[in-house]
mmCIF file of the N, C-alpha and C atoms, coordinates in Angstrom:
data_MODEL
# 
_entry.id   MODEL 
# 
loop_
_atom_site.group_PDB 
_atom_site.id 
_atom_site.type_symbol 
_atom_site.label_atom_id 
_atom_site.label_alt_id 
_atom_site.label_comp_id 
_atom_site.label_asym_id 
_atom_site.label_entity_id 
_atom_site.label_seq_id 
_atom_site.pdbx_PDB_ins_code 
_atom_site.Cartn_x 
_atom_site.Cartn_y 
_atom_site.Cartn_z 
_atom_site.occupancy 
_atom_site.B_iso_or_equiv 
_atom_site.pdbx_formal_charge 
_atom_site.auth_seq_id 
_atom_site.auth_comp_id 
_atom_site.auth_asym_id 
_atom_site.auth_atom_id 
_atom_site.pdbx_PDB_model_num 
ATOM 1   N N  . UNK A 1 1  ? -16.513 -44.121 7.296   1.00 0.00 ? 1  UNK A N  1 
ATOM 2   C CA . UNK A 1 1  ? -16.053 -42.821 6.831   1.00 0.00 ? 1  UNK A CA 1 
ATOM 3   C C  . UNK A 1 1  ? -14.768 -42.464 7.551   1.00 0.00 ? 1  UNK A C  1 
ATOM 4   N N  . UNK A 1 2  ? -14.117 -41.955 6.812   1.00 0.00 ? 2  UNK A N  1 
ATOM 5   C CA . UNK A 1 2  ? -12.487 -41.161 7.408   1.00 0.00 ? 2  UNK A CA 1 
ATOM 6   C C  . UNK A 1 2  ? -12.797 -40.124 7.209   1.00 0.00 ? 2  UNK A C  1 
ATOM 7   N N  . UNK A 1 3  ? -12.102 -39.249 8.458   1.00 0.00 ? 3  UNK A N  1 
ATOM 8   C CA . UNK A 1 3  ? -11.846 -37.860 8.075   1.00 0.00 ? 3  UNK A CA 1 
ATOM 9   C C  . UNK A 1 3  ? -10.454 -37.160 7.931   1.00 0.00 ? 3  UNK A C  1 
ATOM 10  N N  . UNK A 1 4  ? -10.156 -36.322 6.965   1.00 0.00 ? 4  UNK A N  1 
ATOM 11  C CA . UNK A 1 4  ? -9.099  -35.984 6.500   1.00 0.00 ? 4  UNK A CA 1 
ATOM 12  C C  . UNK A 1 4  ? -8.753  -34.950 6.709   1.00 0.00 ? 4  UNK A C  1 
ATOM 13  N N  . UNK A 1 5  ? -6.838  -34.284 7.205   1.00 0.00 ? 5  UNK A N  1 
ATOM 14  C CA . UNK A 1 5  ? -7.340  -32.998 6.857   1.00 0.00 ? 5  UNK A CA 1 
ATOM 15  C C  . UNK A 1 5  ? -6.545  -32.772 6.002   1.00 0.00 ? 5  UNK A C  1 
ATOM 16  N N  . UNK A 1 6  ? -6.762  -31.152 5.028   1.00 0.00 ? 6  UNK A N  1 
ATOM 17  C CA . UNK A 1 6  ? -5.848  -31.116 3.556   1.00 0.00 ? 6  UNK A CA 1 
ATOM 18  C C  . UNK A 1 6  ? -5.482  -29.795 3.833   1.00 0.00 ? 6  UNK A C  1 
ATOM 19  N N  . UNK A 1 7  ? -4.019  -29.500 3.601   1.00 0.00 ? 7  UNK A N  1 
ATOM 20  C CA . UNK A 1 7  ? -3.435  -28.575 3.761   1.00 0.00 ? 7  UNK A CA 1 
ATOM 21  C C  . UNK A 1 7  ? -2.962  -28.407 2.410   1.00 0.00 ? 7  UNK A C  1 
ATOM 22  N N  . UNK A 1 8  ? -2.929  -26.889 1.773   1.00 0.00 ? 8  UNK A N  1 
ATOM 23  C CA . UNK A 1 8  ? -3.065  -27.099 0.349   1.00 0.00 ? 8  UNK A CA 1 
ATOM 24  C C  . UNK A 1 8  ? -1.939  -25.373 0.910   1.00 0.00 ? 8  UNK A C  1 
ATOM 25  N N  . UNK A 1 9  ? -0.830  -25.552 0.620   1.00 0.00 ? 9  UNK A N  1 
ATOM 26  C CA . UNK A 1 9  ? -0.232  -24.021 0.386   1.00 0.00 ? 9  UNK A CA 1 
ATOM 27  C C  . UNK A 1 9  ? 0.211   -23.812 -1.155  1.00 0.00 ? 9  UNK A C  1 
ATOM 28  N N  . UNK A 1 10 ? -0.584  -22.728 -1.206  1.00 0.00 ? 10 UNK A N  1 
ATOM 29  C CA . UNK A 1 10 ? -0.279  -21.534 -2.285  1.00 0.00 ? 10 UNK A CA 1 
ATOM 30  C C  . UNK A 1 10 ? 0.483   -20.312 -2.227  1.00 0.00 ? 10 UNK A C  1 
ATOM 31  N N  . UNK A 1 11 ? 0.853   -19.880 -3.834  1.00 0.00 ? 11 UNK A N  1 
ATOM 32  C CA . UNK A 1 11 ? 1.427   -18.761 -3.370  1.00 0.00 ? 11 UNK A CA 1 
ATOM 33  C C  . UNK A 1 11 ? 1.317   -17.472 -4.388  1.00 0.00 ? 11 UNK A C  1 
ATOM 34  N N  . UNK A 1 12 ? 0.738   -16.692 -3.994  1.00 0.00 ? 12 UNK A N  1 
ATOM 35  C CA . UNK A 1 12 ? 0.318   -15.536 -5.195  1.00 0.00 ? 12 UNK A CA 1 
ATOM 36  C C  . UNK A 1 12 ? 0.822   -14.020 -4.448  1.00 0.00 ? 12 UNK A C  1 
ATOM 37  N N  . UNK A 1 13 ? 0.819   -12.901 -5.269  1.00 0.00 ? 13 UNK A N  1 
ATOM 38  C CA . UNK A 1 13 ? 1.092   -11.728 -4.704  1.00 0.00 ? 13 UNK A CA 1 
ATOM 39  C C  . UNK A 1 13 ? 0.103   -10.997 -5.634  1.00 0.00 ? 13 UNK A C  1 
ATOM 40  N N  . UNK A 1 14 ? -0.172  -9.960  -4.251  1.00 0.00 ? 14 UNK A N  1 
ATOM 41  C CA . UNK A 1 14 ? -1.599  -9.270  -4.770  1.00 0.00 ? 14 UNK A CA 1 
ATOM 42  C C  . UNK A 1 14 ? -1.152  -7.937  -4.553  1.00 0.00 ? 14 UNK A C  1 
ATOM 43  N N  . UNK A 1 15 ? -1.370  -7.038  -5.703  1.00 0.00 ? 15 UNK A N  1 
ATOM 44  C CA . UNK A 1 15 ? -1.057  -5.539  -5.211  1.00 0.00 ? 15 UNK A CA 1 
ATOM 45  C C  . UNK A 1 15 ? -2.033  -4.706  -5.341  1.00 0.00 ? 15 UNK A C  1 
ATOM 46  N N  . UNK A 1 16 ? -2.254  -4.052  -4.653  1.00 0.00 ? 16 UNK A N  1 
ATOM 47  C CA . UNK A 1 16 ? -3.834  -2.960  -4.595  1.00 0.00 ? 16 UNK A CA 1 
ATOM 48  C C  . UNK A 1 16 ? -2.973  -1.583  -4.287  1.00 0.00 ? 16 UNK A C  1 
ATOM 49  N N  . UNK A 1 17 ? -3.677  -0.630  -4.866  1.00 0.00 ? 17 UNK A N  1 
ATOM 50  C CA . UNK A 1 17 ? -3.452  0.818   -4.306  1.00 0.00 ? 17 UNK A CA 1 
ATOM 51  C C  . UNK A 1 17 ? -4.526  1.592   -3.633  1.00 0.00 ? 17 UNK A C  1 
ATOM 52  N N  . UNK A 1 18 ? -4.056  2.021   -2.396  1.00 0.00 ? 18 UNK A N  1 
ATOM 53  C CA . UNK A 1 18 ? -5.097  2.756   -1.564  1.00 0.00 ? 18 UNK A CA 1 
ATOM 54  C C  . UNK A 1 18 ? -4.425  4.454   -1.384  1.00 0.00 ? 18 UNK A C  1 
ATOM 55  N N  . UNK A 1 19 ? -5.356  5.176   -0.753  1.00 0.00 ? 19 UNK A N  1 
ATOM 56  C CA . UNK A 1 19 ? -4.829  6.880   -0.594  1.00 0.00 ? 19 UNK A CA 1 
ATOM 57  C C  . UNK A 1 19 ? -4.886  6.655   0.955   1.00 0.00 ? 19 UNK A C  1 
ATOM 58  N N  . UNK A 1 20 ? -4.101  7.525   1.223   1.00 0.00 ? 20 UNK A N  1 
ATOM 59  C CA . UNK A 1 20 ? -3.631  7.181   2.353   1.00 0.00 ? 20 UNK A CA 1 
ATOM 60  C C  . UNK A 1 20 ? -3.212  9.100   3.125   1.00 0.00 ? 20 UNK A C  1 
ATOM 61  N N  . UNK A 1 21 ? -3.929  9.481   3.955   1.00 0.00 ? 21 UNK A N  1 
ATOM 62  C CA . UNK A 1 21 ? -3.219  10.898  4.274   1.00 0.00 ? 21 UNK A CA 1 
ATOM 63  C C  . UNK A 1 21 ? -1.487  10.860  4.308   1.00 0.00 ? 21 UNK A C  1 
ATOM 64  N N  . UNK A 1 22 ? -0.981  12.298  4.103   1.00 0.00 ? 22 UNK A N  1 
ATOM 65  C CA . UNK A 1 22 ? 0.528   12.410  3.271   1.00 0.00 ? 22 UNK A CA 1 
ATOM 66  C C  . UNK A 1 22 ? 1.403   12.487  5.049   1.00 0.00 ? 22 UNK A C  1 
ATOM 67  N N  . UNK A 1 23 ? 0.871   11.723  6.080   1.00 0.00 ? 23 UNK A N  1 
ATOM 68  C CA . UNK A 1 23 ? 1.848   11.849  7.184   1.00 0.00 ? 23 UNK A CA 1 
ATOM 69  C C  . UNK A 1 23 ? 1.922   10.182  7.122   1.00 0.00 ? 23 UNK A C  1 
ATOM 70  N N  . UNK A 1 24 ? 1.127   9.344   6.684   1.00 0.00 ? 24 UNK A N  1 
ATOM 71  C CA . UNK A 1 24 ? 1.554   8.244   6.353   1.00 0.00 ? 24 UNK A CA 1 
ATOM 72  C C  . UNK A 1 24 ? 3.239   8.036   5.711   1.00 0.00 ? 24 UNK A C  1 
ATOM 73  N N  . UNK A 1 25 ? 3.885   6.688   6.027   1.00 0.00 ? 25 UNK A N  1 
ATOM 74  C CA . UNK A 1 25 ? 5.157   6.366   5.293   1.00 0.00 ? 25 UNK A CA 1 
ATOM 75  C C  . UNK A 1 25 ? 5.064   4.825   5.107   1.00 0.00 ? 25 UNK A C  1 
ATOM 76  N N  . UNK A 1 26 ? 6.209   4.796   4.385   1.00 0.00 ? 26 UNK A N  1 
ATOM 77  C CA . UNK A 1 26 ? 5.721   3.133   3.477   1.00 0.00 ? 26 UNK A CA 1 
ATOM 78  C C  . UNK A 1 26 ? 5.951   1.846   4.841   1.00 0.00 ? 26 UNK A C  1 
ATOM 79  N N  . UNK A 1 27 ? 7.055   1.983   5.906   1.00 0.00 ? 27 UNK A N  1 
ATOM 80  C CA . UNK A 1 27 ? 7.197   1.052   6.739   1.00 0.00 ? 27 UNK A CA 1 
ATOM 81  C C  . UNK A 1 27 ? 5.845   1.156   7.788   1.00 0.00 ? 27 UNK A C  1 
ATOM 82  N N  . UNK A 1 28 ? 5.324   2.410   7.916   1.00 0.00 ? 28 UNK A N  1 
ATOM 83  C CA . UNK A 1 28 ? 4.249   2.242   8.916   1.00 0.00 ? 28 UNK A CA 1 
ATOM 84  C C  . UNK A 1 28 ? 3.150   1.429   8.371   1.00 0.00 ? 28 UNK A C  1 
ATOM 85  N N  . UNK A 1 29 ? 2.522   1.866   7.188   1.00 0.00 ? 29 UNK A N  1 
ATOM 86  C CA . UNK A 1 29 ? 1.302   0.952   6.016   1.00 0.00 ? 29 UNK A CA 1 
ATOM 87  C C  . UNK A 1 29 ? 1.619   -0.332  6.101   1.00 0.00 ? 29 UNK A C  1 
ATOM 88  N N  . UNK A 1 30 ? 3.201   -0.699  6.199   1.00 0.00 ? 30 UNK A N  1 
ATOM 89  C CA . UNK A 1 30 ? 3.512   -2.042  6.108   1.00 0.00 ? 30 UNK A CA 1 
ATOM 90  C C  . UNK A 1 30 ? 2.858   -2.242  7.393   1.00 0.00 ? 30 UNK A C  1 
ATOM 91  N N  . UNK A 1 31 ? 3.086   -1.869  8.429   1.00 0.00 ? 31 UNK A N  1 
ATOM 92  C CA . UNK A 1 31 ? 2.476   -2.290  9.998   1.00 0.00 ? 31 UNK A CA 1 
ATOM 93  C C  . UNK A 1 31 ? 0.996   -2.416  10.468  1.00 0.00 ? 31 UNK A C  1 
ATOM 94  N N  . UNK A 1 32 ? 0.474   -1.248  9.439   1.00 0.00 ? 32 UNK A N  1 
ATOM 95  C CA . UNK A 1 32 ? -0.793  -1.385  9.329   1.00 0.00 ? 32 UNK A CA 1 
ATOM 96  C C  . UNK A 1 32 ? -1.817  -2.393  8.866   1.00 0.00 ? 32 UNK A C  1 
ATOM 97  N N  . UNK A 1 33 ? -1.215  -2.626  7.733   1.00 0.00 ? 33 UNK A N  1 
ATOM 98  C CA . UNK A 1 33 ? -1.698  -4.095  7.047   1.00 0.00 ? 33 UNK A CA 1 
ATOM 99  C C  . UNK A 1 33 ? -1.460  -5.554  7.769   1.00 0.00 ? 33 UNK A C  1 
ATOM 100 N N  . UNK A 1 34 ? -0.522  -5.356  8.251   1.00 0.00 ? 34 UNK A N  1 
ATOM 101 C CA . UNK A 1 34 ? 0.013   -7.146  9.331   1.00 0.00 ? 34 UNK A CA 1 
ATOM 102 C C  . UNK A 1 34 ? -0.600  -6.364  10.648  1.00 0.00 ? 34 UNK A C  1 
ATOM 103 N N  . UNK A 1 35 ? -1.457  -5.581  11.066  1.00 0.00 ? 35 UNK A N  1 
ATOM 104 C CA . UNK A 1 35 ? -1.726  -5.072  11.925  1.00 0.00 ? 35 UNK A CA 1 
ATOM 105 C C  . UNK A 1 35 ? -0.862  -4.947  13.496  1.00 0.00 ? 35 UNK A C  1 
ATOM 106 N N  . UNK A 1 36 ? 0.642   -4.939  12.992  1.00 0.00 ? 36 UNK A N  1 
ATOM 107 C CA . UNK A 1 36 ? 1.389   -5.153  14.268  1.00 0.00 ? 36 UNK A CA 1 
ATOM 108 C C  . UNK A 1 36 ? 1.560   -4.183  14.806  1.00 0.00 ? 36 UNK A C  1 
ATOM 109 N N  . UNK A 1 37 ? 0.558   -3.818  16.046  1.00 0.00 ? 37 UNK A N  1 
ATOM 110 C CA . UNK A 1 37 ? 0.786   -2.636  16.986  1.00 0.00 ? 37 UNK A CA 1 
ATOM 111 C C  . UNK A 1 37 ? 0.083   -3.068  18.123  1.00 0.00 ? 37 UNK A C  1 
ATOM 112 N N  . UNK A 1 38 ? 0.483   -1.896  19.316  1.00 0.00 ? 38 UNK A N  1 
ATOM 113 C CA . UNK A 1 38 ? -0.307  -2.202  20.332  1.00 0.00 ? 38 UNK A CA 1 
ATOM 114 C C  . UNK A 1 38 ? -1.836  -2.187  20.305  1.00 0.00 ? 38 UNK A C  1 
ATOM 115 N N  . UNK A 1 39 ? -2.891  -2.289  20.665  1.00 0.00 ? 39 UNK A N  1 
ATOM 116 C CA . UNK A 1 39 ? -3.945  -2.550  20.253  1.00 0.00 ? 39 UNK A CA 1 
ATOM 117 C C  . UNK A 1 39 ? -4.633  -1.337  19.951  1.00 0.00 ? 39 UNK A C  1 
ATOM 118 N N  . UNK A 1 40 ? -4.056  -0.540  21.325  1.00 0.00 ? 40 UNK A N  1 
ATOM 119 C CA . UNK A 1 40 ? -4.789  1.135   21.506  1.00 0.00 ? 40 UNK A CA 1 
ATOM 120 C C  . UNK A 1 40 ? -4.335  1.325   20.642  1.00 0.00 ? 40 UNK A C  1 
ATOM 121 N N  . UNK A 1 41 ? -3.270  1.460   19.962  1.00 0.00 ? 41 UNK A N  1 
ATOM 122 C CA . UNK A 1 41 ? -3.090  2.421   18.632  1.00 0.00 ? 41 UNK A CA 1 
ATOM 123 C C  . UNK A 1 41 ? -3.715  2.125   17.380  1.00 0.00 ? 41 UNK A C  1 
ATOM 124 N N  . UNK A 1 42 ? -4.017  0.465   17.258  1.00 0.00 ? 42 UNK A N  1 
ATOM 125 C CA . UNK A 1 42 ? -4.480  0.059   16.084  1.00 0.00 ? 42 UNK A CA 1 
ATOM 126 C C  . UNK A 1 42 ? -6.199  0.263   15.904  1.00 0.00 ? 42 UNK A C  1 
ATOM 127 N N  . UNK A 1 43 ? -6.304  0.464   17.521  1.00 0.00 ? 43 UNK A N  1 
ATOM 128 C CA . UNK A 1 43 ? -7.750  0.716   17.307  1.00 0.00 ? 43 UNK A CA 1 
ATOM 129 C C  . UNK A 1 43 ? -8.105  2.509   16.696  1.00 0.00 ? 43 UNK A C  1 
ATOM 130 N N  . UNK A 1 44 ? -6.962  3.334   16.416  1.00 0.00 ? 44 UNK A N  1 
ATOM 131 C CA . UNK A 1 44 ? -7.173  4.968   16.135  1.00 0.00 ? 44 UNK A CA 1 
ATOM 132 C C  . UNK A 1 44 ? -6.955  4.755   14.444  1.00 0.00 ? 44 UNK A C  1 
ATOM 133 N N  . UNK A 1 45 ? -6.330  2.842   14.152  1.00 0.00 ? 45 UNK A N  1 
ATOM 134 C CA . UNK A 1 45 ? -6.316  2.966   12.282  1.00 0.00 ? 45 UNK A CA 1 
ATOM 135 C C  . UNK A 1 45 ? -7.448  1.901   11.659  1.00 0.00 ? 45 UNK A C  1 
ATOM 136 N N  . UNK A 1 46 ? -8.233  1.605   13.042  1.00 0.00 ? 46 UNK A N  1 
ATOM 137 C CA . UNK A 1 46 ? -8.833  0.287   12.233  1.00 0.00 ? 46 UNK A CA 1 
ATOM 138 C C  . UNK A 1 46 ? -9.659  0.361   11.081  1.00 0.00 ? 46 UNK A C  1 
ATOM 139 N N  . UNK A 1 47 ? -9.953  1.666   10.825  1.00 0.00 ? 47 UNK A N  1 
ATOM 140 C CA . UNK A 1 47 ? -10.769 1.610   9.560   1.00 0.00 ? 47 UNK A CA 1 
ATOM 141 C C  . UNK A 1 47 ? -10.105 1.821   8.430   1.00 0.00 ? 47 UNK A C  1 
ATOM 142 N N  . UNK A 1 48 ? -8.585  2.060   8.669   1.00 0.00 ? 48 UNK A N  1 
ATOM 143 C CA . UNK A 1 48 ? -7.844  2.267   7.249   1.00 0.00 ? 48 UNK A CA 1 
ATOM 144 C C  . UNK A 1 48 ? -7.285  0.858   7.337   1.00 0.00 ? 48 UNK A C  1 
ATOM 145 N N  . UNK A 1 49 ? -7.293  0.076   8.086   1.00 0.00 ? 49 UNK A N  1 
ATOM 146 C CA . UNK A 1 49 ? -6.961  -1.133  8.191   1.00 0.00 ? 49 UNK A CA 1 
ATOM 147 C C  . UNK A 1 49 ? -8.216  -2.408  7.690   1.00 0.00 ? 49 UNK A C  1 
ATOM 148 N N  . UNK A 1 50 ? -9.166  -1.633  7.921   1.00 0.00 ? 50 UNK A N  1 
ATOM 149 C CA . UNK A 1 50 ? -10.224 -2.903  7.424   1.00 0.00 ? 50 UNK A CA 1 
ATOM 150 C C  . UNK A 1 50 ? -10.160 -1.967  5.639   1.00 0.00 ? 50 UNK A C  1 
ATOM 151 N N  . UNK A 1 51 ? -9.924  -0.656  5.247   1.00 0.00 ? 51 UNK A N  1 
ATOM 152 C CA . UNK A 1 51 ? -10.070 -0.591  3.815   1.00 0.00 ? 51 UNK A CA 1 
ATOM 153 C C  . UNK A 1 51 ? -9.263  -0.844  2.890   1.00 0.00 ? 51 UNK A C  1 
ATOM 154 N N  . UNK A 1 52 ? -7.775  -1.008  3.665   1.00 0.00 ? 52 UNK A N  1 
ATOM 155 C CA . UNK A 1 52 ? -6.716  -2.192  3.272   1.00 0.00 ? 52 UNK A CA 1 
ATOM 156 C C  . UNK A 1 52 ? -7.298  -3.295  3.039   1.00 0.00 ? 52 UNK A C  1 
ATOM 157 N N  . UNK A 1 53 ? -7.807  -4.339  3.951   1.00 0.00 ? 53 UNK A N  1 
ATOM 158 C CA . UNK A 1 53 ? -8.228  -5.659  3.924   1.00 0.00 ? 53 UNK A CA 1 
ATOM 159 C C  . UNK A 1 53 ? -9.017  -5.517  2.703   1.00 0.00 ? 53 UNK A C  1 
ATOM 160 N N  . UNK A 1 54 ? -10.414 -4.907  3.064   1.00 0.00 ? 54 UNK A N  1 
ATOM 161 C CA . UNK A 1 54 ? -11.130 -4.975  1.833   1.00 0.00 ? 54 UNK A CA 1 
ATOM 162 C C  . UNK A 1 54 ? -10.957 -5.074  0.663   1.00 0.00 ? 54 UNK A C  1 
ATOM 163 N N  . UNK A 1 55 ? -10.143 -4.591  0.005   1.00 0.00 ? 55 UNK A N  1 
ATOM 164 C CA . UNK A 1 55 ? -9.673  -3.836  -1.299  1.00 0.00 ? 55 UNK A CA 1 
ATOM 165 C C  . UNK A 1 55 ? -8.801  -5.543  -1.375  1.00 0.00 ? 55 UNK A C  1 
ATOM 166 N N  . UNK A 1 56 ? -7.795  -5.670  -0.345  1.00 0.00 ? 56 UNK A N  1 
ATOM 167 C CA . UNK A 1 56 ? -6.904  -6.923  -0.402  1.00 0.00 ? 56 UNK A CA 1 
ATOM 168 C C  . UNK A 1 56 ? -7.971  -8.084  -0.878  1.00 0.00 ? 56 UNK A C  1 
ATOM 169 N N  . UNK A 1 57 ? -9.102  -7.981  -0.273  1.00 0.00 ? 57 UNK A N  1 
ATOM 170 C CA . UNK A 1 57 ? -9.702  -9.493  -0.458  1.00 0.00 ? 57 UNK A CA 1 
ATOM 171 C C  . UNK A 1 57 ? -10.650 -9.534  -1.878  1.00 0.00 ? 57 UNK A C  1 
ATOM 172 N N  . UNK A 1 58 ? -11.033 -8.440  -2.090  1.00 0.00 ? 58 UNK A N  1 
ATOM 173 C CA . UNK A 1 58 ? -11.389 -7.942  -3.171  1.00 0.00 ? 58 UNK A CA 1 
ATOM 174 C C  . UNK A 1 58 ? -10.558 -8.009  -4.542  1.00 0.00 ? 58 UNK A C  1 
ATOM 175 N N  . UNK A 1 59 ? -9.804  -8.362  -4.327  1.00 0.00 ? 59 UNK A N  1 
ATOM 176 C CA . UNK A 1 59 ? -8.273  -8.130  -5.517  1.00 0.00 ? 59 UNK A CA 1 
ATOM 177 C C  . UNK A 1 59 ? -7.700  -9.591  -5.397  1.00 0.00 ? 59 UNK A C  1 
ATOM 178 N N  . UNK A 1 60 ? -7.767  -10.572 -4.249  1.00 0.00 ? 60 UNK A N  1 
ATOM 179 C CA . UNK A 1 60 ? -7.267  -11.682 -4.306  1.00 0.00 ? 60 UNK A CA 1 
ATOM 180 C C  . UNK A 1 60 ? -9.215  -12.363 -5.246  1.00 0.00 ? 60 UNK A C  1 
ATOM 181 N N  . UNK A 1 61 ? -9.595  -12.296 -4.737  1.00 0.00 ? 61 UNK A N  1 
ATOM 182 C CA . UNK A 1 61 ? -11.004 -12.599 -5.241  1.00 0.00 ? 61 UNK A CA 1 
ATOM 183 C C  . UNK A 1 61 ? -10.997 -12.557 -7.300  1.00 0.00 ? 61 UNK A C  1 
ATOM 184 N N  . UNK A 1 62 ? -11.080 -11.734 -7.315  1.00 0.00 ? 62 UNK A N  1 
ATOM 185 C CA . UNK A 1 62 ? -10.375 -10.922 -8.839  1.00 0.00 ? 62 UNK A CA 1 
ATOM 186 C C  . UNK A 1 62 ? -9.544  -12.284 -8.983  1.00 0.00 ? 62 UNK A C  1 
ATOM 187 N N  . UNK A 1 63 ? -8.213  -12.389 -9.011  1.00 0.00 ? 63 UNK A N  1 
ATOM 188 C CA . UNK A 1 63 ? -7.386  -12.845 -9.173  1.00 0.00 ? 63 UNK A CA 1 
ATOM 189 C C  . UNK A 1 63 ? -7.726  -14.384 -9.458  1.00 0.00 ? 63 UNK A C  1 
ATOM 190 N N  . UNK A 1 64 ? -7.781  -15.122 -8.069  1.00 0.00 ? 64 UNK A N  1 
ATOM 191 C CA . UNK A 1 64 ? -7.978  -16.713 -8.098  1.00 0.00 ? 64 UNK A CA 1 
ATOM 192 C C  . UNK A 1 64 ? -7.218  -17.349 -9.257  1.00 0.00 ? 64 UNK A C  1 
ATOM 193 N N  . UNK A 1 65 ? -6.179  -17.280 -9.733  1.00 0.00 ? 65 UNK A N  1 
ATOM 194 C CA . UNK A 1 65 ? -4.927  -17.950 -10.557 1.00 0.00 ? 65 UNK A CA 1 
ATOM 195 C C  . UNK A 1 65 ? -4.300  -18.350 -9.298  1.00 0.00 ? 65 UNK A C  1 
ATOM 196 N N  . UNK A 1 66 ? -3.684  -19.288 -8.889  1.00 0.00 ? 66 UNK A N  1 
ATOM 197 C CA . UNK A 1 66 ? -2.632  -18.794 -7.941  1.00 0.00 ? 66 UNK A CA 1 
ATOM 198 C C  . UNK A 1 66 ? -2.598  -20.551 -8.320  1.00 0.00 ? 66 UNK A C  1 
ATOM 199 N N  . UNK A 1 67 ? -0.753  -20.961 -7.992  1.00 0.00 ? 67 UNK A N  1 
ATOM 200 C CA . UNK A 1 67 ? 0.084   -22.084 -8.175  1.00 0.00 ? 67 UNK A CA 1 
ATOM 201 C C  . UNK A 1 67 ? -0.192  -22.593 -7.149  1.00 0.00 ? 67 UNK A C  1 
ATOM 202 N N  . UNK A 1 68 ? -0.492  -23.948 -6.886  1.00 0.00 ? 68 UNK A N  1 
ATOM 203 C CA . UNK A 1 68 ? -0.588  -24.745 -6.108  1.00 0.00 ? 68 UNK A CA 1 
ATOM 204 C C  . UNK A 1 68 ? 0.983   -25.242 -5.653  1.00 0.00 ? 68 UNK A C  1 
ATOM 205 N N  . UNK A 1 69 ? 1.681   -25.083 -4.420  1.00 0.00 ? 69 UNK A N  1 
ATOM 206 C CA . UNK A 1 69 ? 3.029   -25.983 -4.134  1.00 0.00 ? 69 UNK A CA 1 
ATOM 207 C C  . UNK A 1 69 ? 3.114   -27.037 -3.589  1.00 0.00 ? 69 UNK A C  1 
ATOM 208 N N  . UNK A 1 70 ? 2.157   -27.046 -2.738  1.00 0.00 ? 70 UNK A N  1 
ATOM 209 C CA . UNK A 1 70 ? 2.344   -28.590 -2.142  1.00 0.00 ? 70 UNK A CA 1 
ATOM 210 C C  . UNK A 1 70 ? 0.513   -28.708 -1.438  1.00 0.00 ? 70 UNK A C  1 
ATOM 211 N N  . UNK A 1 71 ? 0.314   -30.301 -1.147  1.00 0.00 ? 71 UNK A N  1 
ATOM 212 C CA . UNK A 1 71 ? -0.894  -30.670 -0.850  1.00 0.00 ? 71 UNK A CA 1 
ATOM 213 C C  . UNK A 1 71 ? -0.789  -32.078 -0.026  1.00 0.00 ? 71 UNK A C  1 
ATOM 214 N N  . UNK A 1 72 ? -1.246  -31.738 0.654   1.00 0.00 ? 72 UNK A N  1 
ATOM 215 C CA . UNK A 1 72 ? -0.566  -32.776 1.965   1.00 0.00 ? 72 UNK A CA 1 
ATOM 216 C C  . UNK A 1 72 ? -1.778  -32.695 2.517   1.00 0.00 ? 72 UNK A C  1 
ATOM 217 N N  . UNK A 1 73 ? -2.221  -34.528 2.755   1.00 0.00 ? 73 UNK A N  1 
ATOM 218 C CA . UNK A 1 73 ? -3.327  -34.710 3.142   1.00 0.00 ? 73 UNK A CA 1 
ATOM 219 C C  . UNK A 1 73 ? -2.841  -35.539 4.303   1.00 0.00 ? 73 UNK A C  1 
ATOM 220 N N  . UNK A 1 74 ? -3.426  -36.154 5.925   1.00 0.00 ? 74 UNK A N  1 
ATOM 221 C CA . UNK A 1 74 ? -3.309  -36.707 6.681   1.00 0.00 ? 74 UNK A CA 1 
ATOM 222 C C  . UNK A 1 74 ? -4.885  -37.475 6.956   1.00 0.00 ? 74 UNK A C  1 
ATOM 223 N N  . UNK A 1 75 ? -4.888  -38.819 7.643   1.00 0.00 ? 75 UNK A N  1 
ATOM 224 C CA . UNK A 1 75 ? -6.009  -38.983 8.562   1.00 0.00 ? 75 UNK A CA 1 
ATOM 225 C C  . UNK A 1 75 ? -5.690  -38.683 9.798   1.00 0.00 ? 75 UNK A C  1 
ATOM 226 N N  . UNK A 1 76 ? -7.277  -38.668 10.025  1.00 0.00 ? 76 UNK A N  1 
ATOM 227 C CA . UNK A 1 76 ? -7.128  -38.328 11.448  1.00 0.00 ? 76 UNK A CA 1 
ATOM 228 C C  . UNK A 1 76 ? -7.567  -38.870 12.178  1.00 0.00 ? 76 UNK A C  1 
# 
């Protein structure tokens, strides 16, 4: 037996809409979602951050079309 590994990149775009309180702005949501902050702060959004995710994985799920670009297999 060989073992292989397969690296398969795809590429799709997924758009979901969430509500969001009105002191929110569009570059912060962006930060929210890639979760790039210090930790203490991300821990005061993590639940608008996991209902981002949710909804995200929920909607890629839905979806499953997505173009295959490349597939690159190695042994190992």
């Amino acid at each position: 037996m060989k073992t292989f590994e397969i690296e398969v990149v795809r590429t799709y775009t997924t758009t979901i809409e969430v509500e969001l309180h009105d002191k929110y702005y569009p570059s912060y949501v962006e930060e929210i979602t890639l979760g790039n902050m210090p930790y203490e702060e991300w821990l005061s959004i993590q639940d608008i951050y996991s209902d981002i995710w949710d909804k995200l994985g929920e909607a890629e799920l839905e979806q499953c079309d997505t173009e295959i670009l490349t597939v690159k297999a190695k042994k190992l």
